[in-house]
C-alpha positions as CSV (number, residue, x, y, z in Angstrom):
1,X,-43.4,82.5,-307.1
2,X,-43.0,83.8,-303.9
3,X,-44.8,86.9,-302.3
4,X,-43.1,89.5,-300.3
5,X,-45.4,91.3,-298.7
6,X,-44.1,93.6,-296.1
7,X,-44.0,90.7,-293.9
8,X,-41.4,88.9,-295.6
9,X,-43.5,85.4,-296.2
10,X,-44.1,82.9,-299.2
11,X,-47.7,82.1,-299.6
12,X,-49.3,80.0,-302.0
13,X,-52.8,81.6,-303.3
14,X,-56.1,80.1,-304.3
15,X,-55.7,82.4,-307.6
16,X,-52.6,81.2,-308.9
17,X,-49.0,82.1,-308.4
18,X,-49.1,84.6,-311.0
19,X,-51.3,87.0,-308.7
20,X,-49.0,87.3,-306.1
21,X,-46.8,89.7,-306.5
22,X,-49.3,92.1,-306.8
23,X,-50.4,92.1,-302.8
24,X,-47.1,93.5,-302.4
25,X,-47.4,96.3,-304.4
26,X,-51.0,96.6,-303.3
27,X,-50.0,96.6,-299.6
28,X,-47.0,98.5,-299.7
29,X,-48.4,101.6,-302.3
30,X,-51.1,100.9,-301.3
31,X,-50.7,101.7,-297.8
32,X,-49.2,105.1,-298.6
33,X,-52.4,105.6,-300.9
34,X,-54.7,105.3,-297.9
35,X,-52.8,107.9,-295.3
36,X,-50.8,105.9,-292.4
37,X,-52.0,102.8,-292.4
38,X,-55.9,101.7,-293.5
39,X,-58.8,101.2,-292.4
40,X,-60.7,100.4,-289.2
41,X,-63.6,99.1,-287.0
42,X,-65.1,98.4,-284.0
43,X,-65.0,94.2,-283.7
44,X,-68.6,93.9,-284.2
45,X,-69.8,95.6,-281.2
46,X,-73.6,96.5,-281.5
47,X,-73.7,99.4,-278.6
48,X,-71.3,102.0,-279.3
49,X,-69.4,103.1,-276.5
50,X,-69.9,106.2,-275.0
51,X,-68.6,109.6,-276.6
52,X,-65.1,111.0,-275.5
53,X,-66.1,114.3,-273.3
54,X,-63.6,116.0,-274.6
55,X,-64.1,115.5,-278.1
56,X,-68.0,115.5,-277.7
57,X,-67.9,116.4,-280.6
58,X,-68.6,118.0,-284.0
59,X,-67.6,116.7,-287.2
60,X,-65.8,120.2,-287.5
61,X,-64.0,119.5,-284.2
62,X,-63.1,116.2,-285.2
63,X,-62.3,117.1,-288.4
64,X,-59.5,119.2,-286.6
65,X,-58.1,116.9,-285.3
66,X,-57.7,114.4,-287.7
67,X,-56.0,117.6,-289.9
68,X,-53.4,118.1,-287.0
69,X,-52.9,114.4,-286.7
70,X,-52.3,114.1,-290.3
71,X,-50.3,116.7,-290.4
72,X,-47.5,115.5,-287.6
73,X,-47.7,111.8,-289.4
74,X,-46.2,113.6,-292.5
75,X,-44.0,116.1,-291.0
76,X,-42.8,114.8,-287.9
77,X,-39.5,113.2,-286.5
78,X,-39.3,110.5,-284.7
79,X,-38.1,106.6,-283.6
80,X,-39.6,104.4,-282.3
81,X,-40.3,100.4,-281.8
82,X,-43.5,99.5,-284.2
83,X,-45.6,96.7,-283.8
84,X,-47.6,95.2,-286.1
85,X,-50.1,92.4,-286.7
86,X,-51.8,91.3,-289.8
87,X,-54.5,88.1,-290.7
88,X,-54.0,86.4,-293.5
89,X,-56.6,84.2,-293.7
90,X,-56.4,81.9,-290.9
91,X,-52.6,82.7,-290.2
92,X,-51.6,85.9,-288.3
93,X,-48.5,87.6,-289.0
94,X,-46.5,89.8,-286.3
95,X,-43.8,91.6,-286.6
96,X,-41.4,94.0,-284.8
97,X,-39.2,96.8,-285.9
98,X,-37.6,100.3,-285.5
99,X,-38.5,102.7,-287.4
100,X,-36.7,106.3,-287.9
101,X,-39.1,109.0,-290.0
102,X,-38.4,112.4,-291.0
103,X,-40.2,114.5,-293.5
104,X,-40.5,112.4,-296.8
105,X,-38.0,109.7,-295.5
106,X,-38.5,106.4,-293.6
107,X,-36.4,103.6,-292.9
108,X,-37.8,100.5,-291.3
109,X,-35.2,97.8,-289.6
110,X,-37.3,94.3,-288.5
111,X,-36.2,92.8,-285.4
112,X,-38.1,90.3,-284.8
113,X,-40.9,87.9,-286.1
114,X,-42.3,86.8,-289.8
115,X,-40.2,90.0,-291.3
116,X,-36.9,89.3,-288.9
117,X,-33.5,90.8,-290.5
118,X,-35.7,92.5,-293.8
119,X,-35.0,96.3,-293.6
120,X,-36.9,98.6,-296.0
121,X,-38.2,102.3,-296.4
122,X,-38.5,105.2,-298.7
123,X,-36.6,108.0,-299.6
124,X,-38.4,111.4,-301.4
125,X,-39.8,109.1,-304.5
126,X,-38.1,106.1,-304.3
127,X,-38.9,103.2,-302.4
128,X,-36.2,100.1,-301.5
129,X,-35.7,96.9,-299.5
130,X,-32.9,94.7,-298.2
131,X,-33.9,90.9,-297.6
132,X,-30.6,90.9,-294.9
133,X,-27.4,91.9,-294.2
134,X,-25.6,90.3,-296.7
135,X,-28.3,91.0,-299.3
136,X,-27.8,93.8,-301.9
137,X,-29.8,96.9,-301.8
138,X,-33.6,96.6,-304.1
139,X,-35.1,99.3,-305.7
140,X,-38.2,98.5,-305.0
141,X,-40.7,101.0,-306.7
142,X,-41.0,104.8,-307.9
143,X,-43.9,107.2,-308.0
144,X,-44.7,109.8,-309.6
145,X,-45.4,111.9,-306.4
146,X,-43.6,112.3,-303.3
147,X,-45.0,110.4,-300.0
148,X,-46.1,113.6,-298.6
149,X,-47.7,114.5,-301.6
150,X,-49.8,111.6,-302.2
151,X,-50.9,111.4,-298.8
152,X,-52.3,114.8,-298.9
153,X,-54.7,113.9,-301.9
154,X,-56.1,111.0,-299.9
155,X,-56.4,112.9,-296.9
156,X,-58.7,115.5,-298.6
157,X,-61.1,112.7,-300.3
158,X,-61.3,110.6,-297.2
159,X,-63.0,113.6,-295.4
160,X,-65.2,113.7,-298.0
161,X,-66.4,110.3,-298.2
162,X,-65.8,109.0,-294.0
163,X,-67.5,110.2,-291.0
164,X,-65.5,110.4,-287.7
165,X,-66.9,109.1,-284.0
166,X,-65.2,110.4,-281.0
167,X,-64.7,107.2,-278.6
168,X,-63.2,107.1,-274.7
169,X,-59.7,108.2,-274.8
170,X,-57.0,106.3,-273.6
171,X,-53.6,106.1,-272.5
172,X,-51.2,103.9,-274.6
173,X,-47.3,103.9,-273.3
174,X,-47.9,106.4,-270.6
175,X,-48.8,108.6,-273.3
176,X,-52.4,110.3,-273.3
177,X,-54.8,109.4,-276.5
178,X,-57.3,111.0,-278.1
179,X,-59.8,107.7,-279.8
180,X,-61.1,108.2,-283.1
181,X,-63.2,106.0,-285.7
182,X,-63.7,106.4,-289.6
183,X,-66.7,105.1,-291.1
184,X,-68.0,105.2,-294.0
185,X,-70.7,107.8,-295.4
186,X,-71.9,105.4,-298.2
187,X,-70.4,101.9,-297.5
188,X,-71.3,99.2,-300.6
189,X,-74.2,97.0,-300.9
190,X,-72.8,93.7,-298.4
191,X,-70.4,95.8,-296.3
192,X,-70.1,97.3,-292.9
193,X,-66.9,99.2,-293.2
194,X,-64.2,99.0,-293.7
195,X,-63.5,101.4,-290.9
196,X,-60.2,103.0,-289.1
197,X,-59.5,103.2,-285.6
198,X,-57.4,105.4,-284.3
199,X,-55.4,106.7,-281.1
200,X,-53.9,110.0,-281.3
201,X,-51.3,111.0,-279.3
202,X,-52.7,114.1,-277.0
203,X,-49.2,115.7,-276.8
204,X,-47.7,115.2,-280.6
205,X,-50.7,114.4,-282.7
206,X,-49.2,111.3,-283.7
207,X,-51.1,108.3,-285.0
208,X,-49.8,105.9,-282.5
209,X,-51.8,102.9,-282.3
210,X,-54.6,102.0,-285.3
211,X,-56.5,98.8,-286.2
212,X,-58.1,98.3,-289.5
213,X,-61.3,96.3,-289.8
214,X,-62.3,95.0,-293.5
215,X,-65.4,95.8,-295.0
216,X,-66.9,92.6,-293.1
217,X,-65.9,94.1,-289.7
218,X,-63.6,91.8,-289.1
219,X,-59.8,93.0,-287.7
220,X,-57.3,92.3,-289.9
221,X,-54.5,94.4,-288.8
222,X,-53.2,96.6,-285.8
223,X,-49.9,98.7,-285.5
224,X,-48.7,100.5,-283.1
225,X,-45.5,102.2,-282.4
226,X,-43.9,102.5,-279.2
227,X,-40.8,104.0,-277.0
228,X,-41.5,107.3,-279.0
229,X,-38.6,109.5,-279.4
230,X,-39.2,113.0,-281.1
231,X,-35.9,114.0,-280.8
232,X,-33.8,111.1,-282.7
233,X,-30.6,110.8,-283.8
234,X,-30.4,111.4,-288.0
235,X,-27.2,110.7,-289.7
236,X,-26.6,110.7,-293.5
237,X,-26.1,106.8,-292.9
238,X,-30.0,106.6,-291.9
239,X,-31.9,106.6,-294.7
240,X,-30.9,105.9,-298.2
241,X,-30.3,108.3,-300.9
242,X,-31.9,108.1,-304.0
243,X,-28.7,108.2,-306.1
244,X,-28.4,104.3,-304.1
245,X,-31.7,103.3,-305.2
246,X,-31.0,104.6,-308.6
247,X,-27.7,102.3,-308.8
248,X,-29.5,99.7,-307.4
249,X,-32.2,100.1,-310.1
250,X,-29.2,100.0,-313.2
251,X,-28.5,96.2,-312.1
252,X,-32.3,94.9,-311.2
253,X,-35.5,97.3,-312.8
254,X,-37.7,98.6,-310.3
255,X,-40.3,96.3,-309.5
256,X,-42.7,98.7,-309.4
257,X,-43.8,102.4,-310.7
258,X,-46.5,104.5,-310.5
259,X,-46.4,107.4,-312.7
260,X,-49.5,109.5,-312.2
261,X,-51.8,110.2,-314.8
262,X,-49.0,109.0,-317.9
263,X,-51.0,106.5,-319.4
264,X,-48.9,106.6,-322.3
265,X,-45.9,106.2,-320.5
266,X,-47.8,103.0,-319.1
267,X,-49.2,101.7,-322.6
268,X,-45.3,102.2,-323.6
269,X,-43.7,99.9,-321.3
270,X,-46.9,97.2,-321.1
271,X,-47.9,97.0,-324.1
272,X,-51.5,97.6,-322.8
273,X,-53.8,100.4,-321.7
274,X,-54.1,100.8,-318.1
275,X,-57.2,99.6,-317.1
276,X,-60.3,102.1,-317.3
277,X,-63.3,100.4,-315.0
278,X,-67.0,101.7,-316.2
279,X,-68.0,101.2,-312.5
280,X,-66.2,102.5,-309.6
281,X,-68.4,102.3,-306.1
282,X,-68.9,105.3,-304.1
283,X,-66.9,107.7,-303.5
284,X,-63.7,106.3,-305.4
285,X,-61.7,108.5,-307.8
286,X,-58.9,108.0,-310.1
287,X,-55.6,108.2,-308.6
288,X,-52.8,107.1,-310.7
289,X,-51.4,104.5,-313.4
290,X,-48.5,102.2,-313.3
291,X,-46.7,99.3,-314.1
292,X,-45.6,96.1,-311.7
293,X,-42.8,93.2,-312.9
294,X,-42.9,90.2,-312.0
295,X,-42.1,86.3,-313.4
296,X,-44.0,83.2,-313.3
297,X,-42.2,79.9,-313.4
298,X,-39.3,82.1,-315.7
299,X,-41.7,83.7,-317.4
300,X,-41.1,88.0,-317.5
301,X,-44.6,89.5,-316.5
302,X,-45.4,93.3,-316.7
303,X,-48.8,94.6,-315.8
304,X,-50.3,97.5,-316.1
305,X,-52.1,99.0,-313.3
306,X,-54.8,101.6,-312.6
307,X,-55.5,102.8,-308.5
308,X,-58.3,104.5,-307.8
309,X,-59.1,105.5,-304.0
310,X,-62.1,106.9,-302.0
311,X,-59.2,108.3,-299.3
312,X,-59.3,105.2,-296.9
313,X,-59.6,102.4,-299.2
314,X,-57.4,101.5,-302.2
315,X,-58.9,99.7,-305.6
316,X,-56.0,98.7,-308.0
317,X,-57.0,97.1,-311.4
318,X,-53.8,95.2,-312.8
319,X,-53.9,93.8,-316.6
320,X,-51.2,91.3,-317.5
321,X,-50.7,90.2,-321.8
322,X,-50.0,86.6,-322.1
323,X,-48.6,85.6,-325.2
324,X,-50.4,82.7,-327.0
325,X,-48.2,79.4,-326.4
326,X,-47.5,80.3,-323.0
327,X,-47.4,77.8,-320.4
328,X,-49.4,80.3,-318.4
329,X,-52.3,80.7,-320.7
330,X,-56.2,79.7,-320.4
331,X,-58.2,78.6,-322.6
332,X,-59.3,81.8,-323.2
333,X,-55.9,82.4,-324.9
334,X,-55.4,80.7,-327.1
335,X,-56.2,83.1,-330.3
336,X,-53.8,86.1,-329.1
337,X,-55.9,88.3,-331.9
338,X,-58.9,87.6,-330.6
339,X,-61.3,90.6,-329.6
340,X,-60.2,90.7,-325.6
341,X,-63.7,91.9,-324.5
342,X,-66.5,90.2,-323.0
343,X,-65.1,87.5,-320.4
344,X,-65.4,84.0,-321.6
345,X,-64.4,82.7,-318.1
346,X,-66.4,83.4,-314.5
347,X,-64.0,85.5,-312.0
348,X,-61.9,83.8,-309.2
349,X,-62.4,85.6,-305.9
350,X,-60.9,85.0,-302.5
351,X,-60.2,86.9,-299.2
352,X,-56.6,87.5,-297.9
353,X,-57.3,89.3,-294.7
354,X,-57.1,93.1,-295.7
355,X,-58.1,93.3,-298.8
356,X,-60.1,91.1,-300.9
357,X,-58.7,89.8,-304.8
358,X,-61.0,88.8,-308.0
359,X,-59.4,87.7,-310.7
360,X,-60.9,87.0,-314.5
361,X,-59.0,85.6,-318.1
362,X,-59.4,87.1,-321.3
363,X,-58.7,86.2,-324.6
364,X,-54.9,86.8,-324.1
365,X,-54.5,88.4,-320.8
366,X,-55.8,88.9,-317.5
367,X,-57.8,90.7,-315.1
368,X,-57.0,91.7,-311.6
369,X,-58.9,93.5,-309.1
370,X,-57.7,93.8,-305.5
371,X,-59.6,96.3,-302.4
372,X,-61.1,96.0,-299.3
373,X,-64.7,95.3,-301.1
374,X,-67.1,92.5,-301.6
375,X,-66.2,90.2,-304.0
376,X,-69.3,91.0,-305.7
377,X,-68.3,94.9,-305.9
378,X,-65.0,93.7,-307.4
379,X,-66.2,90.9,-310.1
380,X,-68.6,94.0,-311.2
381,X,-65.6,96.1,-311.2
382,X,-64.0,93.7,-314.3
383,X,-67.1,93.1,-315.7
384,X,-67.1,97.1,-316.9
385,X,-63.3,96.9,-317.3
386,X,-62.1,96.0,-320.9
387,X,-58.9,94.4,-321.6
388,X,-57.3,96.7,-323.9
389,X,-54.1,96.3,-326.3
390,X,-51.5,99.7,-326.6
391,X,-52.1,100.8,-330.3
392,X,-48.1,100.3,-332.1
393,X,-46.9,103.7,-333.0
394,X,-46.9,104.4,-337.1
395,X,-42.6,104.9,-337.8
């Protein structure tokens, strides 16, 4: 099985193929779920630099600014060339595109690098993606709320649970920048961060460069857009209407949903609950439920997911049913009617740059939990998480 992320590469994982679909989901809807991009942090520096003179600054100031800034991410025009750099383990990943954005529309053409010739974006509530040219149009996933919308939710809970630090502005393509870093209030037991950087345009309030640093303090990803154009040309060819993505939907099912608080909706489709975690670590909150497709060696997959968010950071708990007899089932499989509680197997964990993934069987299913978190926040995060069958309706 091959992952897409938003870099457009095939990876095998230390987890299994079956968990790989999910980093795209997670990293795409994910993304959205944690404002413009994610999070960030200084690269281990012990002394801080010294304060911006401008901004010396009170939260309230700062607080200000980071309102304006995420304000004109939403609501402003523009083009321009992004840039963008990822770690995956010990593999980085670069990529180059234009992107065009207007209010609750975004379309994203690669140029060059590991995503070359891919073109994607989002449209209202519907997200999509083109592998080439010549390939047909994907409908890639729907949510329940618009872009816009979601973003403002996380927006209001990351000022809750982040502090912000003035740091020495900067200029960035000729274009004044005002530098600003997210912490957190109350990070985890085993983790520094993660933490946000970033560098807001003086003139626009636009987020134009940001680097994310994982909850070890290590950078895992910086974007940055460039040749900014605030006045660019829109034509009803430059983003793709929904009524496309529908169409495109009718011949291949969106890979992906996310339909807000409609657990029912969710149990419907999965066959299971989405997941409910008994422990969530500081400062996350429920954000919505969902379902994910996939296919493993031929076999049709549908998970049901549960995201929960503490406005930087994104936890998604993902529960797949595997039928007894399945060439993809564990030991702990085998009876398909046996009581799918306590976990008879020890979590698999490992680290994928931004975000870390745990992963646990149960008597017939499985487990995921993906987040910028310790592994040992995330194995605690399935140990209170119960692996839970939809109830069949009475006729």
């Amino acid at each position: 099985m091959s992952n897409r992320s938003e870099f457009g590469t095939s990876q095998t994982h230390p987890l299994g193929r079956l968990t790989l679909p999910l980093l795209t989901a997670v990293l795409l809807l994910g993304a959205l779920a944690v404002w413009s991009t994610r999070n960030a942090r200084t690269a281990g520096n012990s002394a801080q630099p010294a304060p911006n003179a401008r901004l010396a600054a009170s939260q309230s100031e700062l607080r200000g600014l980071l309102e304006r800034t995420h304000q004109a991410d939403v609501q402003t025009s523009y083009s321009a060339l992004y840039e963008a750099k990822a770690m995956y383990g010990d593999r980085a990943m670069k990529s180059t595109a234009r992107v065009v954005r207007a209010p609750r529309k975004l379309s994203i053409t690669y140029l060059e690098g590991d995503s070359k010739g891919l073109k994607s974006g989002f449209n209202e509530r519907w997200f999509w993606r083109q592998d080439n040219q010549s390939s047909p149009l994907e409908a890639y996933a729907e949510v329940a709320l618009r872009p816009d919308e979601m973003t403002q939710q996380r927006f209001e809970r990351l000022l809750k649970n982040y502090t912000a630090q003035a740091l020495p502005e900067q200029t960035l393509d000729k274009r004044p920048t005002d530098v600003v870093e997210l912490s957190p209030l109350r990070p985890v037991e085993g983790a520094t961060g993660p933490r946000k950087r970033l560098w807001i345009d003086r003139e626009t309030g636009l987020t134009l460069r940001t680097q994310t640093f994982n909850h070890q303090g290590k950078l895992v990803m910086t974007t940055e857009l460039r040749q900014l154009d605030t006045t660019p040309q829109i034509t009803p060819a430059t983003f793709v209407p929904p009524a496309d993505m529908v169409k495109a939907a009718q011949a291949r099912p969106w890979m992906a949903a996310e339909m807000g608080a409609k657990r029912e909706e969710v149990a419907r489709a999965t066959g299971l609950e989405p997941p409910q975690p008994k422990y969530l670590p500081p400062g996350f909150a429920f954000d919505n439920v969902g379902i994910h497709r996939c296919s493993e060696m031929g076999v049709p997959l549908v998970a049901a997911h549960a995201r929960y968010s503490d406005g930087l950071n994104a936890l998604t708990v993902f529960a797949f049913q595997i039928k007894s007899g399945s060439s993809l089932a564990g030991k702990n499989s085998a009876d398909n009617n046996a009581p799918a509680s306590k976990n008879e197997k020890s979590a698999e964990t490992c680290s994928f740059g931004p975000a870390t993934m745990a992963m646990r069987d149960v008597p017939g299913g499985r487990l995921v939990a993906v987040a910028d978190l310790p592994t040992g926040v995330l194995i605690r995060v399935l140990d209170s998480t119960e692996f839970v069958r939809a109830k069949a309706k009475t006729p």
